[in-house]
N, C-alpha and C positions, 0 to 999 in steps of 0.2 A: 699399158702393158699389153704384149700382144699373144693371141690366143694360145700360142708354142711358148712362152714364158709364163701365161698362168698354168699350164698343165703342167710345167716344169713343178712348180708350186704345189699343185694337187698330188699327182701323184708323189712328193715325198711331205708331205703332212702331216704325219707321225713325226719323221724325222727330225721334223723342224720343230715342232712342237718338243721333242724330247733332248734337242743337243741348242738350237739357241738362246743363249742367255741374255734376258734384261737387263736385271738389280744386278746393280756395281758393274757395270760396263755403259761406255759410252753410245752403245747403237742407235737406239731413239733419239738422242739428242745428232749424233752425226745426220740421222736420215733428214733432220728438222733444218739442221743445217744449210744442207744441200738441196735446200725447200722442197722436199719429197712430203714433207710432213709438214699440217700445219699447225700452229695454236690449238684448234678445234680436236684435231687430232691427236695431238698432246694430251691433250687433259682425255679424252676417249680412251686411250690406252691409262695414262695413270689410274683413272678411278675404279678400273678390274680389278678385285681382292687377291684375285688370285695369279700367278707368273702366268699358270698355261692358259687363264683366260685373257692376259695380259698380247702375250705371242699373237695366239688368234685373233687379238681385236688388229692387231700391226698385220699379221697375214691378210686380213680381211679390206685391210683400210689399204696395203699397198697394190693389191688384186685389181683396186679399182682407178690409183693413178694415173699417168700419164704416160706416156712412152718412155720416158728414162729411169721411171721408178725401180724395175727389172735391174738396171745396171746400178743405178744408185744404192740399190740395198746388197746387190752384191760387195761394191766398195764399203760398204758402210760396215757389213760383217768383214770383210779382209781389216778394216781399221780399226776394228774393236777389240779385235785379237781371237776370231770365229773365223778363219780362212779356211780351216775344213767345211766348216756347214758351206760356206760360197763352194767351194770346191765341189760340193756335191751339186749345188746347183747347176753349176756349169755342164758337170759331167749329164747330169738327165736334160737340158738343156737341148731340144732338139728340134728347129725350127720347120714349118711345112714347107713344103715346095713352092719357092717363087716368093718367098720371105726372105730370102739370106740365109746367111747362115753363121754357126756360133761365132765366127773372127768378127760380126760385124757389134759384139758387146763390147 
């Protein structure tokens, strides 16, 4: 993930933390899917008691991925049936200079 997609991340942190849903939606299993996530990962997030510490272990563990983790987890909320929370993403989504820019998600 590149430094203009974890700030995307950062600054709406609340947000995400308050409108994405875990329990009874497919998103963790999509991200695992699309090997964003792995095994290790999996069980990382399930063993949180709680949802919002649930979220934050997934916020914290996708922050640290790879370069398509960013667009993975956007598809992964558009197919879960959370295209607003993507959508928010997208929209704070603001790349630096000499990175590209948001068409290249």
């Amino acid at each position: 993930m590149n430094p203009a997609q974890k700030r995307a991340i950062q600054q709406n942190w609340t947000y995400l933390l308050e409108h994405i849903t875990i329990e009874g939606t497919t998103l963790v299993d999509i991200l695992y899917q699309k090997e964003i996530l792995t095994d290790d990962h999996m069980e990382l997030i399930r063993v949180q008691a709680v949802t919002k510490e649930k979220i934050t272990k997934l916020l914290d563990i996708l922050r640290r991925r790879g370069p398509n983790s960013f667009q993975g987890f956007l598809e992964a909320l558009d197919e879960s049936g959370q295209k607003f929370v993507a959508d928010k993403l997208r929209t704070a989504f603001q790349p630096q200079d000499g990175q590209g820019g948001a068409m290249e998600m």
